[in-house]
N, C-alpha and C positions, 0 to 999 in steps of 0.2 A: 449679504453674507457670502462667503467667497467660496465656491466647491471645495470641501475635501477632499484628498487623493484617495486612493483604495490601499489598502494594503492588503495584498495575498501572504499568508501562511500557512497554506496549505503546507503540510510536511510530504518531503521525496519517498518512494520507496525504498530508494538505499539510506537515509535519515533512518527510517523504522523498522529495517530489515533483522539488528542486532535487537531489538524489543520483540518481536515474531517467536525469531530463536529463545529469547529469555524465556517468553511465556510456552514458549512449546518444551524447554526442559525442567522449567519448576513452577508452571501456573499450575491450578487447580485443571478441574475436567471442560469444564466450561471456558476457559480460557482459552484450553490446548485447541476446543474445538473451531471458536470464533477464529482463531491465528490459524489454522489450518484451511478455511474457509479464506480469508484475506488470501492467502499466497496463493492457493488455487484458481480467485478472482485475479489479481495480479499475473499468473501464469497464461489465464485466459485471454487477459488485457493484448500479453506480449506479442504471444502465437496471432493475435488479430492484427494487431501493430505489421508483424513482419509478413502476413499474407498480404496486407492493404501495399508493403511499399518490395514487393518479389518485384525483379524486374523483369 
């Protein structure tokens, strides 16, 4: 049987960044919060990103 290929679908942060906002201005409380937590993990991701490649 012949290997399948993989397929990644992982979705971009800019893909999900206009869903963040939706839920941050008309999700419930639980929503607002988890979307608040994402961008703040995303925000953290960045700030690491651009300490690893300071030149």
């Amino acid at each position: 049987m012949p290997k399948a290929d993989k397929l990644d679908i992982t979705p971009s942060w800019q893909g999900l960044l206009p869903y963040f906002f939706l839920v941050l201005e008309q999700g419930d409380a639980e929503g607002r919060k988890i979307a608040r937590e994402e961008l703040a993990r995303m925000a953290k991701a960045a700030d690491l990103y651009n300490e690893l490649n300071e030149k």
